[in-house]
N, C-alpha and C positions, 0 to 999 in steps of 0.2 A: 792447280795441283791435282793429278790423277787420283796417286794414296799418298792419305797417313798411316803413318802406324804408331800405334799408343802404347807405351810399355813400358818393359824390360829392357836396358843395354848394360850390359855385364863383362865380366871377364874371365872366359869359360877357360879352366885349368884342364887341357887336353892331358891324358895319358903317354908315357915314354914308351909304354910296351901295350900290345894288344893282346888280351886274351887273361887279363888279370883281374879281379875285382878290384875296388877302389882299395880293400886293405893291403891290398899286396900289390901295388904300381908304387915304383921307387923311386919316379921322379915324373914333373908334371909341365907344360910350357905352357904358357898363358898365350892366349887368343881375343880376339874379340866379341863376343856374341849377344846372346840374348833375342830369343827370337822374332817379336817385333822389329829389332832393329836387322836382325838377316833377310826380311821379307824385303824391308827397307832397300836394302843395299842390291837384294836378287833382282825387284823391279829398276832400280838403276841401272844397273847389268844391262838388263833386257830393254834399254831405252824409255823405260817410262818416271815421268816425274815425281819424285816418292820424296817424301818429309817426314821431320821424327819426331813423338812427341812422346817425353818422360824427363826424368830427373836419373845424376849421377854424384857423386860428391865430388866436393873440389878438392880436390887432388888429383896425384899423378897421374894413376888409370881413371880419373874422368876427362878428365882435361887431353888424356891420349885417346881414349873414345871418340870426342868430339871428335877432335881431328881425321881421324880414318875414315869415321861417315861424311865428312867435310869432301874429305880426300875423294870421296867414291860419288862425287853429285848428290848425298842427300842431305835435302835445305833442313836444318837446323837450329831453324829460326824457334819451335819447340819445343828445344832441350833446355834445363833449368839444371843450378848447380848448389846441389845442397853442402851446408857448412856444419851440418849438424852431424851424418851419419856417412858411411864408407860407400864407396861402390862395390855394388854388389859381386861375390865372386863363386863362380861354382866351378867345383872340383868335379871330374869326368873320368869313367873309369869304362872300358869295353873286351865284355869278357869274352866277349867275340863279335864279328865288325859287323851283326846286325843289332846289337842288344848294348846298351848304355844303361851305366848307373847315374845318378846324381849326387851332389852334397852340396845343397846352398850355406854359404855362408852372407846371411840376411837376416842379421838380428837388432836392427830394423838395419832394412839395404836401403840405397838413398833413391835404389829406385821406386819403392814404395810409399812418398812422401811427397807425391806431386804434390799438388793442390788445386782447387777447382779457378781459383783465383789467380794462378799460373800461366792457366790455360791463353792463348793467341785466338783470341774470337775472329777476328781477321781471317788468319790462317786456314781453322777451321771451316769459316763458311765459304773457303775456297775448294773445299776436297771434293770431288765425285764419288773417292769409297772411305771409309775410316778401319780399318785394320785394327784388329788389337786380339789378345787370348784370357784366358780366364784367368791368368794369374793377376791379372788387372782387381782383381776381383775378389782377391784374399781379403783386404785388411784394407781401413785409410791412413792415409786421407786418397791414396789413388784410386779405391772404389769409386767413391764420388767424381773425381775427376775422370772418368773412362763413361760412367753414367751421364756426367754433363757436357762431354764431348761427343758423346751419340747424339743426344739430344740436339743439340746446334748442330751435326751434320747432318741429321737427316731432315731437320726444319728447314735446311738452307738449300735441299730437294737430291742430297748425296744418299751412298749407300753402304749399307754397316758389314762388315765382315768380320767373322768371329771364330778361331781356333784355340778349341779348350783347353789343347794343352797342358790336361793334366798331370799333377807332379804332386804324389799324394806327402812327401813330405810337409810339402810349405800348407798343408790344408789343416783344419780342425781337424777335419771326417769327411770321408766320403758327403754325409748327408749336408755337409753344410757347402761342399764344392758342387752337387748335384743341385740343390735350392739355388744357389747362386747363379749357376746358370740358366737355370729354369726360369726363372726373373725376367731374364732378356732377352729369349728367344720369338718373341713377339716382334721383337725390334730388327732382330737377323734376318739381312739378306742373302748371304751365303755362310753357308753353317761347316765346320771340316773336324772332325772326330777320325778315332782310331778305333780298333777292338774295342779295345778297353774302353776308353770313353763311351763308346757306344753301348757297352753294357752297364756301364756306370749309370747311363742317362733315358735308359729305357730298358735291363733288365733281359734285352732278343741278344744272342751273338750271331744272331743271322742279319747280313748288310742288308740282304733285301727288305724282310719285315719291319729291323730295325728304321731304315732312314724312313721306310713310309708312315711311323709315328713319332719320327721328328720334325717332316714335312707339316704334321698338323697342325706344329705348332707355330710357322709364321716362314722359315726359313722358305724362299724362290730354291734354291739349291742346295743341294745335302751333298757332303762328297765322305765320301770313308777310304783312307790310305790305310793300306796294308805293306810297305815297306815294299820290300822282292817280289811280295803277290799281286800288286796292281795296286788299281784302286776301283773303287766304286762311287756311281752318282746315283742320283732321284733328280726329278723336277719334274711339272707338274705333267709332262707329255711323255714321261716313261723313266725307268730304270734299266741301268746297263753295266758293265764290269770292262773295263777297260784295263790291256795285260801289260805288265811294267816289262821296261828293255832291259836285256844278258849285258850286266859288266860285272868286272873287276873290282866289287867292294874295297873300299881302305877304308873308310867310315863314315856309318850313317847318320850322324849329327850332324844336323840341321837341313834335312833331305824334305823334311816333311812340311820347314819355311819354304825350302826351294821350290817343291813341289806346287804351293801357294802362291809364292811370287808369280809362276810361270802363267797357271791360271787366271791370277787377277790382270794381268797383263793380257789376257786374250779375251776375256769378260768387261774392258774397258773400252770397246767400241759398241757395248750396247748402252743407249740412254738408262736403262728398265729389266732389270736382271727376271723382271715376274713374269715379264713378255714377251714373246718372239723368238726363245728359244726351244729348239727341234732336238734332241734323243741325240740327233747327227749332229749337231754343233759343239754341245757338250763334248761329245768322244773326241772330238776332233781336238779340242780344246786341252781335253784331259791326257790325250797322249803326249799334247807338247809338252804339259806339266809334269808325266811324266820322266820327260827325257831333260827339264830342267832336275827334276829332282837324280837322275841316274847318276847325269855328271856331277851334281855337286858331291855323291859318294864316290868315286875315285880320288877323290885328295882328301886329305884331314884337318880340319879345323871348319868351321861354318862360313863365315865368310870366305877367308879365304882361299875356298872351295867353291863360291858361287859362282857357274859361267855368266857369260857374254851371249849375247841374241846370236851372235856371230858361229858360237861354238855351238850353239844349238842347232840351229838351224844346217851347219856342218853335219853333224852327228844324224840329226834326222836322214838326211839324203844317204849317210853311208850307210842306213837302214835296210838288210837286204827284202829283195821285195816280197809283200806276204806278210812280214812279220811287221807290220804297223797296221 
């Protein structure tokens, strides 16, 4: 198994009109999403072997869940079906196609009820990376179960990936989504923060300063997406800013799995993410992730907005030259 990814699978309520806040969109189409499971489904896309591990309730939209991640190559052998509580659904609203609102409806969602006891130890100590974000990380019993599936993948000699993805509604407080984190960045091999995150988690809104005191904390790679404006890396042989490609926005949910996907996918032919990566590799790496995250913004909905290696790699070459 290349990646897990641990989390969230949901049922993202896309907007009928762009450019409205959530009070004022008048009608909504359900999607599939949740971003663990978009990563999931992008590295499928992109040829690599990806798995899913969380809970959905048993009902109609989990049971239609499964199947879609079935449908698109990912093994599913770590999805669990709760009887007790709803699959989780978030409501999405874009008052313009670079800016999203949210509304969890997750009181308790069934994806936050794994259990450590759920987990496919099997499965597990087959993965090379473990995928997962910090909503993992709200509430149990999935805390536990995200902390004990690090544990068994990196004893089993895999590597941990971690995007915070924060979402200040589903939080107590800032300070108790900023601790949480802090907790387990010891354990991160590749760390992906935004802005905001980035100030949340160290107080600089500068990418530079910021990622060089996140690197302190354990993280081989630090990466900071800026949506339109690129993105940024760290690791331990330099920093650089890497500049996002000119399209056609229709919407930017789940750009920033995609962007991810793209990445872990070209970070998966190193054994040792702490070693043997050059300044040059990174960039090279990050632009592909870029141009996985551009395309996934020209359609609307998360997955089904996610390319194909095929379309990427298209897209790169009609790249005119210079501008890569």
């Amino acid at each position: 198994m290349d990646v897990l990814c641990l989390g969230e699978l949901l049922v993202d309520m896309f907007p009928g009109e762009i450019g409205r806040r959530l009070v004022e969109v008048s009608s909504f189409c359900p999607k599939p999403g949740g971003a663990p499971a978009n990563v999931a489904v992008a590295l499928a896309r992109l040829g690599r072997k990806s798995g899913f591990v969380g809970k959905v309730g048993d009902d109609a939209f989990g049971h239609h869940l499964a199947t879609i991640l079935a449908q698109e190559g990912v093994d599913i052998r770590g999805l669990r079906y709760d009887d007790f509580a709803r699959t989780t659904m978030a409501f999405i609203a874009s008052p313009d196609t670079n800016t999203a609102e949210y509304l969890f409806y997750r009181n308790p969602g069934a994806d936050t009820r794994l259990q450590v006891e759920e987990l496919d130890l099997s499965l597990l100590q087959s993965a090379k990376v473990l995928h997962f974000g910090s909503l993992s990380l709200v509430e149990e019993p999935i805390r536990s179960a995200a902390m004990e599936a690090m544990t068994i993948v990196r004893k089993a000699g895999g590597m941990v990936s971690l995007d915070v993805n924060y979402r200040p509604s589903l939080w107590p407080s800032e300070k108790s989504a900023y601790s949480a984190v802090m907790e387990i960045l010891s354990k991160v091999d590749l760390l992906k923060v935004n802005e905001v995150e980035l100030l949340l988690l160290t107080g600089e809104d500068d990418p530079e300063r910021g990622s060089e005191l996140l690197m302190e904390l354990g993280p081989a790679i630090c990466v900071l997406t800026s949506g339109a404006a690129g993105s940024y890396f760290r690791i331990s042989g330099g920093y650089d800013y890497v500049q996002a490609f000119n399209v056609q926005t229709v919407d930017a949910t789940g750009c920033g799995d995609a962007f991810l996907a793209g990445l872990l996918s070209r970070l998966l032919i190193y054994e040792d993410w702490h070693y043997g990566l050059s300044p040059d590799d990174i960039r090279r790496h990050l632009l592909y992730a870029n141009a996985v995250g551009a395309l996934t913004s020209t359609k609307q909905g998360a997955i089904p907005a996610l390319p194909t290696a095929a379309a990427v790699i298209d897209f790169l070459e009609r790249q005119p030259e210079g501008s890569m």
